[in-house]
N, C-alpha and C positions, 0 to 999 in steps of 0.2 A: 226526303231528299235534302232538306234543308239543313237536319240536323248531322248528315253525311256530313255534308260541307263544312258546316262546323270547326263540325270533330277533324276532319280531315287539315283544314287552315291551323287550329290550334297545334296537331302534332307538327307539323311542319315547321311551325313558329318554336315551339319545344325545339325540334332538331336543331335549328339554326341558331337560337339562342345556346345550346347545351355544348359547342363545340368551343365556348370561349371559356367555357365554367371551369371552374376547379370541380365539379362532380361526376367524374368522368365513369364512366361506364351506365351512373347513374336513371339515365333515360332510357337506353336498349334494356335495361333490368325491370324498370318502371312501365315498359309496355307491355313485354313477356310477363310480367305479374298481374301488370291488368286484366291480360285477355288467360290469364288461370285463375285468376281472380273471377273475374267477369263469370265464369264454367258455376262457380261454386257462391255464386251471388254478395263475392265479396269484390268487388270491383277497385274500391280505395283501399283496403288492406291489403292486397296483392299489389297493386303499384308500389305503396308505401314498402314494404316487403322486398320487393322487384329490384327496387331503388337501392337499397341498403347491400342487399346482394349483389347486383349487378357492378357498383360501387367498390366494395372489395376486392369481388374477381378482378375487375380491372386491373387495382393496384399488384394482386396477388402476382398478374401477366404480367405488369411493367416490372415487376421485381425479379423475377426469373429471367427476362429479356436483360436487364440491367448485370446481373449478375453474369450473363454471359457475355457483355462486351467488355465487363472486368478482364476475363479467363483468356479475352480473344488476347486482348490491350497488354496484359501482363506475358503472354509467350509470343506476341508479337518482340515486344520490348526485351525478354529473354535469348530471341534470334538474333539479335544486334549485337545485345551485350549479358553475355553469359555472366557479369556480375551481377546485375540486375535484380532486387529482392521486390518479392511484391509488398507494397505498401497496406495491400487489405488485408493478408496475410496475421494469424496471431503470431505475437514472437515466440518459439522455440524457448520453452520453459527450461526444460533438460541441459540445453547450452547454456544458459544464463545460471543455474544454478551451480553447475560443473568449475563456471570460467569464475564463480566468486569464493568457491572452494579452495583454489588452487592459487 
């Protein structure tokens, strides 16, 4: 029971510590590898593991999320002002070569 406790006080502590970190996903990766880890009697390899994966994914989510508030941002800003070029946008190779041609 006591070793519940523990374990129980320390993830919690983890939680609360890991929402200020720069490691973000890091922890929900690190427990889900634990307890696959844990299965396969690698318990610190799978955290370790868990960690580095879960870490990624995160970022991988914030970058898709991110890239959609580009897309929202840029035809928002297209409805107001039909000049409007988007800034993330690559330049148009084709017109730039055309317009040094000529």
């Amino acid at each position: 029971m006591r070793r519940v406790l523990i374990t129980a006080t320390t993830v919690l502590g983890f939680a609360v510590a890991s929402t200020s970190a720069n490691a973000v996903g890091c922890f929900t990766g690190a427990v889900a590898g634990a307890v696959a880890g844990h299965m396969a009697h690698h318990t610190v390899l799978g955290a370790i593991g868990g960690c580095v994966a879960g870490h990624e994914w995160k970022k991988h989510r914030m970058r898709q999320a991110d890239m959609q508030n580009r897309q929202a941002y840029v035809q928002a800003r297209q409805q107001q002002d039909p000049n409007y070029k988007d800034p993330w946008s690559q330049p148009d190779m084709q017109s730039d070569t055309q317009s040094q041609t000529h």
